[in-house]
FIKOL-313651 format. One record per residue: residue number from 1; x negated, y negated, z of N, C-alpha, C in turn. Coordinates in nm, 4 decimals. Layout:
BEGIN
+------+----------+----------+----------+----------+----------+----------+----------+----------+----------+
| resi |      nc1 |      nc2 |      nc3 |     cac1 |     cac2 |     cac3 |      cc1 |      cc2 |      cc3 |
+------+----------+----------+----------+----------+----------+----------+----------+----------+----------+
|  NUM |        X |        Y |        Z |        X |        Y |        Z |        X |        Y |        Z |
...
+------+----------+----------+----------+----------+----------+----------+----------+----------+----------+
***
This chain:
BEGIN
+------+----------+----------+----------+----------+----------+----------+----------+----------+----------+
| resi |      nc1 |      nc2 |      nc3 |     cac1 |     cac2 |     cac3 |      cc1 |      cc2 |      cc3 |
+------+----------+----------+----------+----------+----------+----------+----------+----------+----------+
|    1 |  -2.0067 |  -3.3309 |  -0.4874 |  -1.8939 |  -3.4204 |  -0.4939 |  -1.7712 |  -3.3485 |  -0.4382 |
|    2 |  -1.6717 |  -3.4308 |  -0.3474 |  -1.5952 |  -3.3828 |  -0.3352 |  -1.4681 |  -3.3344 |  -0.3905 |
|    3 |  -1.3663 |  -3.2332 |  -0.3982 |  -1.2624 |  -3.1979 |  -0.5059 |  -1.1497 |  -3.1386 |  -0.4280 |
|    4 |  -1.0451 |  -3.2098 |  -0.4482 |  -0.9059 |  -3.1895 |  -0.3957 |  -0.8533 |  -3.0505 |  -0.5116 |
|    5 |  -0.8149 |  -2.9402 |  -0.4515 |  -0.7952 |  -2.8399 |  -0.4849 |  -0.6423 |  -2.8222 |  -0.4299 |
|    6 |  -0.5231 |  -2.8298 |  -0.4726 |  -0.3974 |  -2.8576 |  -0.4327 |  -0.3572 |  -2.7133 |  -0.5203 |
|    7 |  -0.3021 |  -2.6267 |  -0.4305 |  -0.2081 |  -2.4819 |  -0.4746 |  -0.0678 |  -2.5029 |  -0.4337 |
|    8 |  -0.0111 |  -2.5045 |  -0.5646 |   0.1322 |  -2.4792 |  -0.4916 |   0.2155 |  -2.3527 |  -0.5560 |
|    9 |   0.2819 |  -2.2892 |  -0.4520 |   0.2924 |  -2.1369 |  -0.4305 |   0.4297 |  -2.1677 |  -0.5223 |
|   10 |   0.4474 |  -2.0039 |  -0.6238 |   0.5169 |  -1.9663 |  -0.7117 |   0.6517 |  -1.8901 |  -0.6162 |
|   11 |   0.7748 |  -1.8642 |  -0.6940 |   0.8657 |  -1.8043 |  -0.5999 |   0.8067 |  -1.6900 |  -0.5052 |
|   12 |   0.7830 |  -1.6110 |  -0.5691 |   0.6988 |  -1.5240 |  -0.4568 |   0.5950 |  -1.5166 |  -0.3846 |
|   13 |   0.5631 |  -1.6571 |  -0.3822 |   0.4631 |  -1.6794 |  -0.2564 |   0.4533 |  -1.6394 |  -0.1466 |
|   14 |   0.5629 |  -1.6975 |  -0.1084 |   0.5876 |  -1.6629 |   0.0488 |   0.5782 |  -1.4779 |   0.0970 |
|   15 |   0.6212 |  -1.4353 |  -0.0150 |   0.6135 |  -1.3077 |   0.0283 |   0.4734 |  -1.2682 |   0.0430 |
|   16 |   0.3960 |  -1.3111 |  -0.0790 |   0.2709 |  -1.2536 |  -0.0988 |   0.1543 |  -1.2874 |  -0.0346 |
|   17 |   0.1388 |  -1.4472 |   0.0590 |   0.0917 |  -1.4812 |   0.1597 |   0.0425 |  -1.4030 |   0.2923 |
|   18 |   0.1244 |  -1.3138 |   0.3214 |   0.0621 |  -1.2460 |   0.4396 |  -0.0699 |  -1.1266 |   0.4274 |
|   19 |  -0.0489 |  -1.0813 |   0.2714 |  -0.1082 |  -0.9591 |   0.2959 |  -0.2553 |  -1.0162 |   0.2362 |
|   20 |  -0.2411 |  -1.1332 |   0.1144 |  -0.3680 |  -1.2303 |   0.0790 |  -0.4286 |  -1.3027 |   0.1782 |
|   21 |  -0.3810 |  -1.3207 |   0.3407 |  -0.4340 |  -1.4565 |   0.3722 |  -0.5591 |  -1.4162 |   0.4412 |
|   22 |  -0.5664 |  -1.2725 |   0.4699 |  -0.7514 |  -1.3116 |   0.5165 |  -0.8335 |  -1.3190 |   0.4422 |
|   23 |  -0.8286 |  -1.2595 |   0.3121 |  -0.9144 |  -1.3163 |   0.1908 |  -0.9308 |  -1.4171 |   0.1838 |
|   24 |  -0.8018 |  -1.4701 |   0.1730 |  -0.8245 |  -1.6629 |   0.1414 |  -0.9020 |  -1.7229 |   0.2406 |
|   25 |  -0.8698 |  -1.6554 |   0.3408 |  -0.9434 |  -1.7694 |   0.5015 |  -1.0729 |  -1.7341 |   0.4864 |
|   26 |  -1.1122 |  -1.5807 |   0.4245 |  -1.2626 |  -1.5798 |   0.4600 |  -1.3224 |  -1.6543 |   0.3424 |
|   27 |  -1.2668 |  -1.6833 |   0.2426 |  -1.3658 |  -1.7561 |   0.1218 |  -1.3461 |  -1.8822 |   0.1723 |
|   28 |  -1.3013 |  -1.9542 |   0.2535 |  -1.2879 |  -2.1234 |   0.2821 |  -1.3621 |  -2.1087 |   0.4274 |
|   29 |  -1.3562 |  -1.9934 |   0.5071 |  -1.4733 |  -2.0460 |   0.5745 |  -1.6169 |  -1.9903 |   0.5469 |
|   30 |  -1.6041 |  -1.9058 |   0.4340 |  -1.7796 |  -1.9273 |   0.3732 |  -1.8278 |  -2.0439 |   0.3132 |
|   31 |  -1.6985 |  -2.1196 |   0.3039 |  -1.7422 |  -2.2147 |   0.2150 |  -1.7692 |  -2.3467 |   0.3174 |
|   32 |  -1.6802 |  -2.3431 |   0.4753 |  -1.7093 |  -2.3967 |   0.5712 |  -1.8330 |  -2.3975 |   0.6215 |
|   33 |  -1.9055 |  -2.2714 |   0.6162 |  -2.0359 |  -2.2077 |   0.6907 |  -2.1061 |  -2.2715 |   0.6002 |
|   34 |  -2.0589 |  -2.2522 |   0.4799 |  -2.2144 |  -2.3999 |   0.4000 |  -2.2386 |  -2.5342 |   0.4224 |
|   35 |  -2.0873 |  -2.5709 |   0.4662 |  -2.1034 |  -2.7371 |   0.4953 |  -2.0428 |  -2.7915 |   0.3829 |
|   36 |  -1.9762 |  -2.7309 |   0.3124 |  -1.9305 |  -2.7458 |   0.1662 |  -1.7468 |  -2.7975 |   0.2011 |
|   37 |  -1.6943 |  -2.7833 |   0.3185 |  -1.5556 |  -2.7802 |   0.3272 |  -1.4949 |  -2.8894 |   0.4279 |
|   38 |  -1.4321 |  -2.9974 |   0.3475 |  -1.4041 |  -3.0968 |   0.4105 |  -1.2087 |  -3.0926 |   0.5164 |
|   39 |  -1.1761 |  -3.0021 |   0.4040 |  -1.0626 |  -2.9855 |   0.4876 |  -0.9907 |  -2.8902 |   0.4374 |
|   40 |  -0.8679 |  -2.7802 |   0.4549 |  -0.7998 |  -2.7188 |   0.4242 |  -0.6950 |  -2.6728 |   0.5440 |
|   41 |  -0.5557 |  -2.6795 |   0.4515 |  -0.5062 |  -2.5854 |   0.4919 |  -0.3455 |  -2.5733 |   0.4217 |
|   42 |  -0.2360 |  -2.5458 |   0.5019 |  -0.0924 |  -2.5253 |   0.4040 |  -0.0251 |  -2.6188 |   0.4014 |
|   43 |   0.0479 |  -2.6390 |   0.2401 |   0.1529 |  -2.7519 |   0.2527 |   0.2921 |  -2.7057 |   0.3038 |
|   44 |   0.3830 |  -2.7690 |   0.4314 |   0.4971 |  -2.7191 |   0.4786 |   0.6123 |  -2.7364 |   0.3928 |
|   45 |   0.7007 |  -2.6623 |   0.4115 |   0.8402 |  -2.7962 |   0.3712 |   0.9187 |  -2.8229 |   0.4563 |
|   46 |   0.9234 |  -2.8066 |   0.5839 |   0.9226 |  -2.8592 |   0.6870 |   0.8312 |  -2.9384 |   0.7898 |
|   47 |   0.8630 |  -3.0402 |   0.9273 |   0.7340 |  -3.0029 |   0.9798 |   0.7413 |  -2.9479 |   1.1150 |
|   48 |   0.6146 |  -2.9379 |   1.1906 |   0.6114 |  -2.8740 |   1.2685 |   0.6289 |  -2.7368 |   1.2464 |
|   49 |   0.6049 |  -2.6384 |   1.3345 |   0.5983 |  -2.5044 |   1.3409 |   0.6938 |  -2.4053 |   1.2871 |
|   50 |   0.8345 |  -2.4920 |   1.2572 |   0.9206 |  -2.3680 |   1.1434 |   0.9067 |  -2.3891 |   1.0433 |
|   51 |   0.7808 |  -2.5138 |   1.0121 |   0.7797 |  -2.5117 |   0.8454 |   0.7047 |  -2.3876 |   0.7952 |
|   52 |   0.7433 |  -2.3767 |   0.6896 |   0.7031 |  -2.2865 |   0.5895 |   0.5927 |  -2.2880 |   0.4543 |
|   53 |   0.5036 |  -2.2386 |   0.4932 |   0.4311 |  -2.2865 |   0.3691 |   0.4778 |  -2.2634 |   0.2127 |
|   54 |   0.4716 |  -2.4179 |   0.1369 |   0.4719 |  -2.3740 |  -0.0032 |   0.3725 |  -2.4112 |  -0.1030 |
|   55 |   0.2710 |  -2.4140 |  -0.0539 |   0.1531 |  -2.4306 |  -0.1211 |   0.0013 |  -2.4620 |   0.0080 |
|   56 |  -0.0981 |  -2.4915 |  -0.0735 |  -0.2107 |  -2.5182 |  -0.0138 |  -0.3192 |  -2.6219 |  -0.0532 |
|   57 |  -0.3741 |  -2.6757 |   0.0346 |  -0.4649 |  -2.8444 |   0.0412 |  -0.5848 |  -2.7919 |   0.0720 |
|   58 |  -0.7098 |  -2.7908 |  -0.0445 |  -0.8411 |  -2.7577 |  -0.0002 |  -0.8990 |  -2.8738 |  -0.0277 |
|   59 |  -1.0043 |  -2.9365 |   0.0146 |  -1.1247 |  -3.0413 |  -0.0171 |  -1.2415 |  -2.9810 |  -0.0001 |
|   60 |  -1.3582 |  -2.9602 |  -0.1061 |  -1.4491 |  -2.9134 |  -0.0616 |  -1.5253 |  -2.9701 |  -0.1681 |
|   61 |  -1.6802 |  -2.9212 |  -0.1348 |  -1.8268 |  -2.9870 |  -0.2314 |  -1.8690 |  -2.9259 |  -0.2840 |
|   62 |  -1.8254 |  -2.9718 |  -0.4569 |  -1.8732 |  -2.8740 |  -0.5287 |  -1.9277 |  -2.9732 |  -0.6630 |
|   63 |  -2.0512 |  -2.8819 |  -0.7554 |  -2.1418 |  -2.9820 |  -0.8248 |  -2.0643 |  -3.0525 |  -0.9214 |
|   64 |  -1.8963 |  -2.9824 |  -0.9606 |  -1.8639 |  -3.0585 |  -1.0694 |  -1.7579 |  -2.9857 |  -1.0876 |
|   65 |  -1.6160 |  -3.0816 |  -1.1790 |  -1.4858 |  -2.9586 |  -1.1769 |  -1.4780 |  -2.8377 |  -1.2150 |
|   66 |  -1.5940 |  -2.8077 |  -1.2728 |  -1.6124 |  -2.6616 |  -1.3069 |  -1.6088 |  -2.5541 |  -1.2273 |
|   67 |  -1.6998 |  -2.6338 |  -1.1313 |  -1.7433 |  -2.5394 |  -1.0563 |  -1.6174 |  -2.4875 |  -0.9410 |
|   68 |  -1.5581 |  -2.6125 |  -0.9275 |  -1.4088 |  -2.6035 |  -0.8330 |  -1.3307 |  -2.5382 |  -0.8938 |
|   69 |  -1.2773 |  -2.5266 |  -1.0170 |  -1.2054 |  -2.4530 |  -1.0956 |  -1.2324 |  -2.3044 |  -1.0679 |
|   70 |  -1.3625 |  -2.2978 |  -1.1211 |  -1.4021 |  -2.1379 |  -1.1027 |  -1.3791 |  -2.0681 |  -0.9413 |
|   71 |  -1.4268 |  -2.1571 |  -0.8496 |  -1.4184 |  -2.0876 |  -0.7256 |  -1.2744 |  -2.0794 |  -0.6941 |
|   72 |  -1.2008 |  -2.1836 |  -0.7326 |  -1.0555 |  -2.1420 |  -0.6935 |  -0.9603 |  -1.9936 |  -0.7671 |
|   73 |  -1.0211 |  -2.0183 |  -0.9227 |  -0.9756 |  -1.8993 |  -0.9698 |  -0.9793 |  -1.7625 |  -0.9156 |
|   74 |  -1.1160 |  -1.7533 |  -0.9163 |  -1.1339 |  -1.6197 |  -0.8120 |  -1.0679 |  -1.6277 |  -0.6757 |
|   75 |  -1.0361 |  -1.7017 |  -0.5966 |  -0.9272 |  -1.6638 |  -0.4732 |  -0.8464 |  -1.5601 |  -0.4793 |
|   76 |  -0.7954 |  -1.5150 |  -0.3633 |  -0.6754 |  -1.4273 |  -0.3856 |  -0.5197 |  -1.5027 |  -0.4164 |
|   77 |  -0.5295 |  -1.6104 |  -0.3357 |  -0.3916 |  -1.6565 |  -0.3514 |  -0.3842 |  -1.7151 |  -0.4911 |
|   78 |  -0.4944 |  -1.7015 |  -0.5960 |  -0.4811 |  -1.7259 |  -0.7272 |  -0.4782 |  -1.6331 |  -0.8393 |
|   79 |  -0.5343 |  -1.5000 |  -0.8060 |  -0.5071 |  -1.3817 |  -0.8361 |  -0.3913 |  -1.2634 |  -0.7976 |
|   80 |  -0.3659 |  -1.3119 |  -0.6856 |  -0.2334 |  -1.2452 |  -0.6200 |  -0.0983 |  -1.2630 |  -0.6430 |
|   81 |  -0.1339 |  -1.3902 |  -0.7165 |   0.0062 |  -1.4463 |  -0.7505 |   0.0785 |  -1.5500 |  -0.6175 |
|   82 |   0.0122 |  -1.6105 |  -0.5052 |   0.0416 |  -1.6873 |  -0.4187 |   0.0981 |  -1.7998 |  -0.5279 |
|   83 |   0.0097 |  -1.8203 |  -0.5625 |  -0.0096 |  -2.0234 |  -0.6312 |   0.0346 |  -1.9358 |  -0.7843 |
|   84 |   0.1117 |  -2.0594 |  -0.8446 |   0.1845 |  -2.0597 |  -0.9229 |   0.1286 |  -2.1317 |  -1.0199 |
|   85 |   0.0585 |  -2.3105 |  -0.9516 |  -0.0108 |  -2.3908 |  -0.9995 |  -0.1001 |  -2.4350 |  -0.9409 |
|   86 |  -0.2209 |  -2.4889 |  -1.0187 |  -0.3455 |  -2.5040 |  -0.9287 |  -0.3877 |  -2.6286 |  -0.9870 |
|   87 |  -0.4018 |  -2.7776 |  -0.8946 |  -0.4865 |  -2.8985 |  -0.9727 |  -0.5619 |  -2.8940 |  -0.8933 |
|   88 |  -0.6933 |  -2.9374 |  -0.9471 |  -0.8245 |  -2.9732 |  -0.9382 |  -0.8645 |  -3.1064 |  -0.9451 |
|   89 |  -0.9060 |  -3.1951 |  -0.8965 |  -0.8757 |  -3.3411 |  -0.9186 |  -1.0407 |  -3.4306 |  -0.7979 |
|   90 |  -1.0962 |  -3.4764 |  -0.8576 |  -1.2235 |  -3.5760 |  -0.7638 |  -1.1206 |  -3.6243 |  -0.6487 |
|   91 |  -1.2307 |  -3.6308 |  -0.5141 |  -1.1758 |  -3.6945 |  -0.4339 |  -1.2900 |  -3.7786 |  -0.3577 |
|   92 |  -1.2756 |  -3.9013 |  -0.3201 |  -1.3403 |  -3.9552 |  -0.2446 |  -1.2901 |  -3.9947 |  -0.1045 |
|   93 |  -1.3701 |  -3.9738 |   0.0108 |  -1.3366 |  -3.9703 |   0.1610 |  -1.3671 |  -4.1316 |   0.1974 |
|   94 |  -1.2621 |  -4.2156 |   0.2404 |  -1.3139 |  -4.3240 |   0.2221 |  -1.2352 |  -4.3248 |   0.4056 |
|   95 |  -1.1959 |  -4.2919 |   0.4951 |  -1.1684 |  -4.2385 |   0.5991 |  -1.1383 |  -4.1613 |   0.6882 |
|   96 |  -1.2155 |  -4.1044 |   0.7736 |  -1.2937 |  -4.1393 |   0.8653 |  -1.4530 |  -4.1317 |   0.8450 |
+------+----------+----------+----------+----------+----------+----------+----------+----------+----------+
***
């Protein structure tokens, strides 16, 4: 099932983003390489290219909120102190 995994980054996010983000990228595309990952990536607060990320948008397939919970916990940007707050929430793809 699919699960909207929404991070949004604590004051010191931004700082702590650069030195976490290949961790983060390599656990979302292992999770890509399964077929498990419907979409991800950063929320701006701007748009276009001087926005700034202040949080992050994952969708991926997992057997149940548990299981989404747990994999997000272990992240870095959830251990590092990126994300501040983390919802977990069902999602259904009803386009495209």
């Amino acid at each position: 099932m699919w699960f909207m995994i929404l991070g949004r980054d604590g004051p010191e996010g931004l700082a702590r983003r650069p030195a976490l983000r290949p961790a983060h990228l390599q656990r979302a595309a292992a999770l890509a390489a399964a077929g498990r990952l419907l979409l991800a990536g950063p929320l701006l607060d701007e748009p276009g290219d001087s926005g700034r990320p202040q949080g992050s948008l994952i969708v991926g397939d997992f057997a149940d909120a548990a299981e989404a919970e747990a994999w997000i916990a272990a992240d870095p940007y959830v251990s590092g102190g990126v994300f501040a707050e983390v919802e977990v929430r069902p999602f259904r793809q009803v386009l495209p």
